[in-house]
C-alpha positions in Angstrom: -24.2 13.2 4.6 -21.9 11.7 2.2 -17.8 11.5 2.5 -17.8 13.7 -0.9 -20.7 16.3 0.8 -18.7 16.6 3.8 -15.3 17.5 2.1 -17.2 19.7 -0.3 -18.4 21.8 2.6 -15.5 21.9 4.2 -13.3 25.1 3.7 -9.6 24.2 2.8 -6.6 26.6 3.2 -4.4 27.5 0.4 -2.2 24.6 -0.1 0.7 27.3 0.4 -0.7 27.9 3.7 -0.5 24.3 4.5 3.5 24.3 3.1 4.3 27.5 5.4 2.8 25.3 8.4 5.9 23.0 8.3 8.6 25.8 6.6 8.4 25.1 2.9 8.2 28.3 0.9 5.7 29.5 -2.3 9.3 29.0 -4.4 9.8 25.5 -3.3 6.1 24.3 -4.6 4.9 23.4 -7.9 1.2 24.2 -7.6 -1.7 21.9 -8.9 -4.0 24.7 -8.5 -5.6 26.4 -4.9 -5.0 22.8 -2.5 -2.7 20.8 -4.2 1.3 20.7 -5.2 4.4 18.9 -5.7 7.5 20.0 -3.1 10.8 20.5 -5.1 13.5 18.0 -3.8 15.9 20.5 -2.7 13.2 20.8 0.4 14.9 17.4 1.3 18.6 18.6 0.7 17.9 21.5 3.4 16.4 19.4 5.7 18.8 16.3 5.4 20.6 16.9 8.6 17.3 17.3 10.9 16.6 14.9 13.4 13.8 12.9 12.2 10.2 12.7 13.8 8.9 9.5 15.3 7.6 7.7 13.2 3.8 5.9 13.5 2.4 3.2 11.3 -0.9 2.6 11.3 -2.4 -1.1 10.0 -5.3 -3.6 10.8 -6.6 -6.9 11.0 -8.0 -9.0 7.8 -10.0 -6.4 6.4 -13.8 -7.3 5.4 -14.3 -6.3 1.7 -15.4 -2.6 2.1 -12.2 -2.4 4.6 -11.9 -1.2 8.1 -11.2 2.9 8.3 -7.4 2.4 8.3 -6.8 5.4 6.2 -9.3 6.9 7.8 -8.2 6.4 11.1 -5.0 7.9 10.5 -6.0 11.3 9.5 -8.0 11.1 12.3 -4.7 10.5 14.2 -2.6 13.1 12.8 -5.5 15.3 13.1 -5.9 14.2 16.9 -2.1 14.8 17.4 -2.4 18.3 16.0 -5.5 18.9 18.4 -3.4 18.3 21.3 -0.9 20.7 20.3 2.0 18.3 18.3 3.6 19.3 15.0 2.0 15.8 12.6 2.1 15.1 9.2 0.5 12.2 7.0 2.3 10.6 4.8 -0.6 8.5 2.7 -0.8 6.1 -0.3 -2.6 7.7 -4.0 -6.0 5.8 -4.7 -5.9 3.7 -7.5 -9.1 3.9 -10.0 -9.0 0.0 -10.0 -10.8 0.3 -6.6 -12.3 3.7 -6.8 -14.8 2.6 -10.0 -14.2 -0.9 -8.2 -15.8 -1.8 -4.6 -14.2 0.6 -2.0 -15.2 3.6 -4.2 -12.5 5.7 -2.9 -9.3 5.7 -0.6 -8.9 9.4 1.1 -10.7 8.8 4.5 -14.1 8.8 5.5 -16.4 11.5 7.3 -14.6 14.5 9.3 -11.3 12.4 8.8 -10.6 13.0 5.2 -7.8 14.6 2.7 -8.8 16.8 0.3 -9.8 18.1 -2.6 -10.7 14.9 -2.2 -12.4 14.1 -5.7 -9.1 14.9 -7.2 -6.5 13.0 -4.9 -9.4 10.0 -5.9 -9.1 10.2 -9.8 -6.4 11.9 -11.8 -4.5 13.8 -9.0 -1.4 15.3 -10.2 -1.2 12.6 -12.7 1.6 10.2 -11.0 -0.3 6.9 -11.7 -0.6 8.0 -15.3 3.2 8.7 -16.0 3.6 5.4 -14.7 1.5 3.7 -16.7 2.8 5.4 -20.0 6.5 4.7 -18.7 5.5 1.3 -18.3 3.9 0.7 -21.7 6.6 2.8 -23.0 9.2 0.0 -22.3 6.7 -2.9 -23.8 6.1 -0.7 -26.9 10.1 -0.4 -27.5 10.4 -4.0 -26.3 8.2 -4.6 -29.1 10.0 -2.3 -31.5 13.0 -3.5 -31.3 11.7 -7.3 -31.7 10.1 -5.8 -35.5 13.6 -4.2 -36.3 15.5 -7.3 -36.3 15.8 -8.6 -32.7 19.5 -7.7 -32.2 19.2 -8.6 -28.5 17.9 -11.5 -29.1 14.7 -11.9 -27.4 13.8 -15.8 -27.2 10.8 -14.7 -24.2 9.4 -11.9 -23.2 8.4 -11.5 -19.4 7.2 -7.9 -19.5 3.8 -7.2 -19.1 1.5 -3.9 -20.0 -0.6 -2.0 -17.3 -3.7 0.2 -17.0 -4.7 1.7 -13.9 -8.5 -0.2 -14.1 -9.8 -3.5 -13.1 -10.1 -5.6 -16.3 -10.2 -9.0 -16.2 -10.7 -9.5 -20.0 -7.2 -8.1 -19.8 -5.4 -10.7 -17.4 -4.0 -12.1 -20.8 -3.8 -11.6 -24.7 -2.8 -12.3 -27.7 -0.8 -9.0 -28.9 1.0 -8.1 -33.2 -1.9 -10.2 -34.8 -2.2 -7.3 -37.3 -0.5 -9.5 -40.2 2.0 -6.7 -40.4 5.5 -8.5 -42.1 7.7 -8.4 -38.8 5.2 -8.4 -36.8 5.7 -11.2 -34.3 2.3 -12.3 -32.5 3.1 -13.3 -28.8 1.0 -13.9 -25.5 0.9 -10.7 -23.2 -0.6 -9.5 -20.3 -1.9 -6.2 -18.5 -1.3 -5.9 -14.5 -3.0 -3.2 -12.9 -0.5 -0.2 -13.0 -0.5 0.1 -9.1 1.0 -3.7 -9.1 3.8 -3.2 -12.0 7.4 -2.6 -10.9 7.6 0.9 -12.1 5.1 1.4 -9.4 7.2 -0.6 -6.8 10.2 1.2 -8.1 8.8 4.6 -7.6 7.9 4.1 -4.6 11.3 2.5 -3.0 14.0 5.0 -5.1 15.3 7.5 -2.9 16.0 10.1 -5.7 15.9 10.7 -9.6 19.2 9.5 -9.9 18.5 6.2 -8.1 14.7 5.9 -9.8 17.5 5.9 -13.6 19.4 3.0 -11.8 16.7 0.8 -11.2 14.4 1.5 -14.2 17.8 0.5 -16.1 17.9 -2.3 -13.9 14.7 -4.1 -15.1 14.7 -7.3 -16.7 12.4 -7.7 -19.6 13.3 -10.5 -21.1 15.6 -13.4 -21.6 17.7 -15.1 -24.4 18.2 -19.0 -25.6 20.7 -18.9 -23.7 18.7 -17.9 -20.2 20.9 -13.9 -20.5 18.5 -11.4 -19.1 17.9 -8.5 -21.2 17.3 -5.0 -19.4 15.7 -2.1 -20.3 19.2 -0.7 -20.1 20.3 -3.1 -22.8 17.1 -1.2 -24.8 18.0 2.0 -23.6 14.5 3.0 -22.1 15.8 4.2 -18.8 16.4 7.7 -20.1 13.1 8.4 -21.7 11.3 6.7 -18.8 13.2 8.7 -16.5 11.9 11.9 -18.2 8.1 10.5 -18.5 8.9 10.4 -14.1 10.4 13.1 -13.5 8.0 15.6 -12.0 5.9 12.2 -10.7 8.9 11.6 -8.7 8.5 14.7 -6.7 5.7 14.3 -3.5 2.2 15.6 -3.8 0.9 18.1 -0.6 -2.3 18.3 0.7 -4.2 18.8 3.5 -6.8 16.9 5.9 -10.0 18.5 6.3 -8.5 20.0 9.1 -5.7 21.1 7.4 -3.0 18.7 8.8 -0.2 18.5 6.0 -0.1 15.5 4.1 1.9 14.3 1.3 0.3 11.6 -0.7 2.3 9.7 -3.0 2.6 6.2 -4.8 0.0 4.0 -4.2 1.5 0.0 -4.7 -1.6 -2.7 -3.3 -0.3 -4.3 -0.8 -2.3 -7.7 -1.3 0.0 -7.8 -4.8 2.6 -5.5 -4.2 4.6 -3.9 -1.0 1.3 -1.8 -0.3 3.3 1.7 1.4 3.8 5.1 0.2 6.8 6.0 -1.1 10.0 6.5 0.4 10.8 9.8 -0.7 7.9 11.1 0.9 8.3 9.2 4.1 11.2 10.5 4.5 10.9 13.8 3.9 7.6 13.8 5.9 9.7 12.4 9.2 11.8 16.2 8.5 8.8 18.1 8.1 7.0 16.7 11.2 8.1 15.8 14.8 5.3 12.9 14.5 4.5 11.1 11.2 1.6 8.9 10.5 1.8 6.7 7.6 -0.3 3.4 7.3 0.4 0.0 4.9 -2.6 -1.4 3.0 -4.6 -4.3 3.9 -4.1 -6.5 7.3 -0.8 -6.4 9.4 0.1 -10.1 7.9 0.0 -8.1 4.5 0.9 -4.4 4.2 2.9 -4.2 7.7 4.9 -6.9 7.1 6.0 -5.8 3.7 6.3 -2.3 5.2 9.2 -3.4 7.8 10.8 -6.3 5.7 11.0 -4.1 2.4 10.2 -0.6 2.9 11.9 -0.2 6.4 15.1 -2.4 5.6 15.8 -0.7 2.1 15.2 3.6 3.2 17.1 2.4 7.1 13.9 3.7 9.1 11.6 1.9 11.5 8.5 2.8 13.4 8.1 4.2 17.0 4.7 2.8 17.2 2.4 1.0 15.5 -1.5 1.7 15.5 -3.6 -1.9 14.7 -7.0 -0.9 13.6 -9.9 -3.2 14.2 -13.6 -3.0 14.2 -15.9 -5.4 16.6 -18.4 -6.4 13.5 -14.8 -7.0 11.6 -14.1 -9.1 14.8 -17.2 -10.7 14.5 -17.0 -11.7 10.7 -14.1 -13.1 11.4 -15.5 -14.9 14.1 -17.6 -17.0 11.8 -21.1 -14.6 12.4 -23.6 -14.6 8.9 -22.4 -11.1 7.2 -26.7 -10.4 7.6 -26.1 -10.4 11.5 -23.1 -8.6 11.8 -24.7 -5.5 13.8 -25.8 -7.9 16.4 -24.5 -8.0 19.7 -22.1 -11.3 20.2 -19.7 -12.2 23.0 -19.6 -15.6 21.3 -18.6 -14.4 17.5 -16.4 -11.7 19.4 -14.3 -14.0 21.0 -13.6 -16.4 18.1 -12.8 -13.6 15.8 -10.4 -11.8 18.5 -7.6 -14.8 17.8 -7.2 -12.7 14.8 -6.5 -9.4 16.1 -4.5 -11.7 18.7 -2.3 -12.7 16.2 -1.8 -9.3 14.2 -1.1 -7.7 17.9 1.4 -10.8 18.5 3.3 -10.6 15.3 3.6 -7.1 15.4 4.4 -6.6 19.4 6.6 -10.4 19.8 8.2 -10.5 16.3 8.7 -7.6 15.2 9.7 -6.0 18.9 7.3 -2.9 18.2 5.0 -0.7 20.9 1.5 -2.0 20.0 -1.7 0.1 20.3 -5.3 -1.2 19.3 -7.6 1.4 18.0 -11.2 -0.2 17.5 -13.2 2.1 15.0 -16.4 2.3 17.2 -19.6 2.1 15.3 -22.8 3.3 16.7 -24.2 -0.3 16.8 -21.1 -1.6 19.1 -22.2 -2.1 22.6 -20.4 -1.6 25.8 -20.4 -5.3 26.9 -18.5 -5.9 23.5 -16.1 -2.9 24.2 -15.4 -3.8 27.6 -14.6 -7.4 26.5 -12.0 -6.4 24.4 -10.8 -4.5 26.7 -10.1 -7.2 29.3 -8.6 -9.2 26.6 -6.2 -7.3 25.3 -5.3 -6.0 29.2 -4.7 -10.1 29.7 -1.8 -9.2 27.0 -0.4 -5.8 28.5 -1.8 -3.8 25.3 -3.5 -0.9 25.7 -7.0 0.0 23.7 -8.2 3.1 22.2 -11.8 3.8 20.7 -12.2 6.0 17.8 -14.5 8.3 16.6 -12.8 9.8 13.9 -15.5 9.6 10.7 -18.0 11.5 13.4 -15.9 13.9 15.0 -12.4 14.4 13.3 -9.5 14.7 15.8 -11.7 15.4 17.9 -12.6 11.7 18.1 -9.0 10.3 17.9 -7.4 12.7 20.8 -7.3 9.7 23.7 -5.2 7.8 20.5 -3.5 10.5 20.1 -2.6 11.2 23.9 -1.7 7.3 24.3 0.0 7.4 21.2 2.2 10.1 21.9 3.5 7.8 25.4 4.0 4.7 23.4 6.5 6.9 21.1 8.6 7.7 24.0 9.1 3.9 25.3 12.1 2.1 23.6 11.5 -1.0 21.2 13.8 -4.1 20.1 13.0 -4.1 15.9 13.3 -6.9 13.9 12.9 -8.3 10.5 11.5 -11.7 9.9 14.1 -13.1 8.0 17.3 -12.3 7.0 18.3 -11.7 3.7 21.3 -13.5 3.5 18.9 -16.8 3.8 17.7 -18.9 0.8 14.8 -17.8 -0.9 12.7 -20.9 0.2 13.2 -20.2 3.4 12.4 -16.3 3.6 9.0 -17.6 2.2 8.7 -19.8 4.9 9.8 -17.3 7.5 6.9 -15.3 6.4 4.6 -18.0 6.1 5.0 -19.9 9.6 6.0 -16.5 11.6 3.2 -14.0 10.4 0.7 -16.2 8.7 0.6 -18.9 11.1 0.8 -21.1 8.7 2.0 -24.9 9.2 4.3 -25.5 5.6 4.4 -24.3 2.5 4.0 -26.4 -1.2 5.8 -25.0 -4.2 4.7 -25.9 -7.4 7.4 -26.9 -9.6 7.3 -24.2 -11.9 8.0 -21.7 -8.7 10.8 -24.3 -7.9 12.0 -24.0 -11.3 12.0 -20.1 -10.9 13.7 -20.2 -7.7 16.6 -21.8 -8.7 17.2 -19.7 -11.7 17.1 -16.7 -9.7 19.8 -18.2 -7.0 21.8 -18.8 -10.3 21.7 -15.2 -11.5 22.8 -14.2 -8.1 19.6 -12.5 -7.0 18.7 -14.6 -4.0 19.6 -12.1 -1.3 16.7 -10.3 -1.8 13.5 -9.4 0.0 10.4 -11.3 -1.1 7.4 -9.6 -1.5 4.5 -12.3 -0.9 1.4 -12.2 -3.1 -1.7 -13.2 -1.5 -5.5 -12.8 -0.4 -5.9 -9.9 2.6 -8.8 -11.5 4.2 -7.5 -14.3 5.7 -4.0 -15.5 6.9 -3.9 -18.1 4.6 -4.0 -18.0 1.0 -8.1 -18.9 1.2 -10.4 -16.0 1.1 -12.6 -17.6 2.3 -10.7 -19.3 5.3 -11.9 -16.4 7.5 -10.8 -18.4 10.9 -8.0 -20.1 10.0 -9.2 -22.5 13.0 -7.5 -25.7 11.0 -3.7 -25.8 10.4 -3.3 -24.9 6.9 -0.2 -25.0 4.3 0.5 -21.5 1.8 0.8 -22.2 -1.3 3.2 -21.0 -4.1 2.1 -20.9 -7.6 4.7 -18.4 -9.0 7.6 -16.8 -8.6 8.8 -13.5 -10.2 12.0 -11.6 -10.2 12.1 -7.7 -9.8 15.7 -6.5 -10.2 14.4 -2.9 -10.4 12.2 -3.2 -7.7 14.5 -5.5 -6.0 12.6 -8.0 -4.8 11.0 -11.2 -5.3 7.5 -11.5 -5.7 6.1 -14.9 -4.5 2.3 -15.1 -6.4 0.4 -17.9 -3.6 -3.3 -19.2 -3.4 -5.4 -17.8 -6.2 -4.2 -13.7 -6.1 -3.7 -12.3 -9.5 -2.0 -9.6 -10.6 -4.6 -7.9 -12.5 -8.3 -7.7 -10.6 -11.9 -7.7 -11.6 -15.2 -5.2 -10.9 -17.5 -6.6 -8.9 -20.6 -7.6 -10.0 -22.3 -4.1 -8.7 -19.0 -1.5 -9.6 -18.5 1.6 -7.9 -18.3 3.1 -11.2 -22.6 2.7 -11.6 -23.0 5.1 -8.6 -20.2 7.8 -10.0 -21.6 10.5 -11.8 -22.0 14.4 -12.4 -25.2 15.8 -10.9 -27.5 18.9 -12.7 -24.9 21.5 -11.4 -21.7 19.6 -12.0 -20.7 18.2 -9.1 -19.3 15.0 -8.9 -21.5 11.9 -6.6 -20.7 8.8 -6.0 -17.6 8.8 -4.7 -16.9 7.8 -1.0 
């Protein structure tokens, strides 16, 4: 049975069911219809001066393209805590449509581990991805505007770029104002993906309206002859892209198939962008729930990294445990073995790809000073010498193993996580950041590039150098940097799988986010706007002769 089937067949509670299961009144919700609604802020103001839950993040290894049950598995964990009688919430990324009508087709779970009304959380939702896109294009239409109406700010460049929430290559850049209009001023543009754009990155790190104004103002859009940034305050957009956030800004509630609470909102990529939900949320989920699971996208070298050196340092929070998902034909992929032989049983494969997982677990457990458990999503075709040989190696580094069988059986499947996970909560931890953010730029890069990637140097191209230096002089260099690159390897190769050769990152790019504050560092070949693949999602998507929607998983 299909993902979709299996949600559709499932019975959901009314979503102000769900909000009475962790004290939030009917008055306190705007309702979405039956199983979905936005919780009023002033939920947060009561709750303020409750001791927070523990807090559990759940990430991975390098993912294989289709990805390796992260979300998934934490359902299945907050579903699993639930089962053995704790008080969990999820706290979740939105899908983007990029990879929906892309190649993962969907981003709510899998199986008996899902969130639903899961068709809805997949497209349009409550429409938070689409008020960011229109407050982003907003802002390059009045950027635009102002440049017909005489330029009084003096725009010599431009460095704002429109969004849409699709893959589109053709889009990656253009020539926009060819219309021949008098005034009109033709220039090059460019459309990121709307989950990538700094509005995104700025919903999700603001910790109320008030703050969400401040750094919406704070956005630099452009510069003069004279190298002066412009900001969208100088335009005055931040007001009217305040207003086009306002509800957005305001967490969506769910529910898992088994009706754990979950509030879903933002949804940044983390190969591109800082890849967690938002703060808001997180925050108010670790009030709502004496255990929280939340998860960062992609591998731990990508999502979990930016997670605790971003999200963590700027909302003052930090996780009590940390879940690192893996699967043994992920393992084995990474291991070198022929994607066509992947179901095969392989000690050999197995044991080359496991200095990946080694090095997730290391990072995570030695650098960051975190409690590490490994949760292997077990697949019918793994076999017991392959489970017990990870299980001897990861005893050889004191961490503990947990098999899942979430998809199949819903918390059910995840309870021995949940049971070990629930231990590891309870034992202290020494938490660190990478870097430091009173060092130079250059060397936070490098902090994340020899310390989590593994890499040996890094090579800057001298337009990133160029960059660099003109952020130090506007006084910006105390910021986080949010590094841009593939998520299947450690390296900047997608197709350096083993990373078995020393190998350099390099840095193409380097782009200033004073809303957002951070830096983005663009390395390898990463773009900021992706492409379908040659065999979209969007083929299989469809209505069938009674309405329902197929194709979405």
């Amino acid at each position: 049975m299909e993902d979709i089937e299996i949600a559709r067949n499932t019975e959901l509670k009314p979503i102000t069911k769900i909000a009475q299961s962790v004290n939030i009144q009917e008055d306190d919700l705007e309702q979405y219809g039956k199983y979905k609604a936005k919780i009023s802020p002033k939920v947060y103001e009561r709750l303020k001066n409750k001791k927070n839950g523990k807090l559990i993040l759940v990430t991975a290894i390098n993912p294989t393209p289709l990805g390796e049950g992260k979300t998934t598995m934490a359902i299945g964990l907050a579903d699993g805590l639930r089962k053995i009688g704790k008080n969990a919430v999820l706290a979740l990324r939105e899908p983007s449509l990029g990879p929906v009508f892309g190649i993962k087709g969907g981003a709510t779970g899998g199986g008996h581990s899902q969130i639903a009304p899961m068709e809805d959380i997949n497209l349009h939702f409550t429409g938070d991805i689409h008020a960011i896109t229109s407050a982003n294009n907003l802002l390059s239409s009045m950027i635009d505007n102002h440049i017909y109406f005489g330029n009084e700010l003096g725009f010599d460049r431009v460095v704002w770029k429109r969004c849409v929430d699709l893959n589109d290559r053709q889009l990656r850049q253009v020539n926009t104002g060819l219309s021949k209009e008098k005034n009109v001023v033709p220039r090059m543009d460019g459309f990121d993906i709307s989950v990538a754009s700094e509005i995104m990155a700025i919903f999700c790190l603001a910790t109320d309206i008030n703050d969400l104004k401040r750094r919406l103002g704070n956005i630099i859009v452009g510069y003069t002859k004279e190298n002066k940034p412009i900001t969208a305050r100088d335009l005055k957009a931040d007001g009217a892209m305040t207003v086009l956030l306002k509800d957005a800004i305001n967490p969506n509630l769910v529910q898992s198939l088994e009706h754990t609470p979950a509030l879903v909102h933002g949804g940044p990529f983390a190969n591109i962008a800082h890849g967690c939900n938002s703060v808001i949320a997180t925050k108010l989920a670790l009030k709502l729930g004496d255990y929280v699971v939340t998860e960062a996208g992609f591998g731990a070298d990508l999502g979990a990294e930016k997670f605790l050196d971003i999200k963590c340092r700027k909302a003052n929070i930090k996780p009590d445990a940390v879940v690192c998902v893996a699967t043994i034909k992920a393992l084995k992929y990474h291991g070198g073995m022929p994607k066509e032989n992947i179901k095969e049983e392989s000690l050999e494969y197995l044991e080359r790809g496991f200095a990946n997982l080694e090095r997730h677990v290391e990072n995570l457990k030695d650098r960051y000073g975190l409690n590490v458990i490994v949760g292997i999503n077990k697949y019918t075709h793994d076999t017991e010498k392959e489970i017990n040989f990870l299980k001897e190696k990861l005893q050889e580094k004191g961490i503990e193993l947990s098999l899942i069988e979430s998809w199949e059986k819903g918390g059910e499947g995840a309870k021995d996580l949940a049971e070990k996970v629930a231990k590891l909560v309870e034992k202290p931890s020494n938490f660190t950041y990478a870097y430091e953010l009173e060092e130079p730029i250059i060397e936070k890069i490098k902090a994340v590039a020899t310390k989590v990637y593994g890499a040996q140097d890094i090579e800057f191209s001298e337009e990133a150098i160029n960059k660099i230096k003109e952020i130090e002089k506007l006084g910006y260099s105390n910021l986080p940097v949010c590094i841009a690159k593939t998520q299947y390897s450690f390296s900047d190769d997608a197709k350096n799988l083993e990373c078995k050769e020393p190998f350099n990152i390099h840095v193409q790019d380097v782009a200033l986010r004073t809303g957002a504050e951070f830096i983005v560092v663009l390395t390898g070949k990463i773009v900021t706007m992706p492409g379908l693949p040659k065999v979209p999602s969007a083929e299989k998507i469809d209505l069938d002769e009674n309405g329902n929607i197929v194709g979405i998983f």
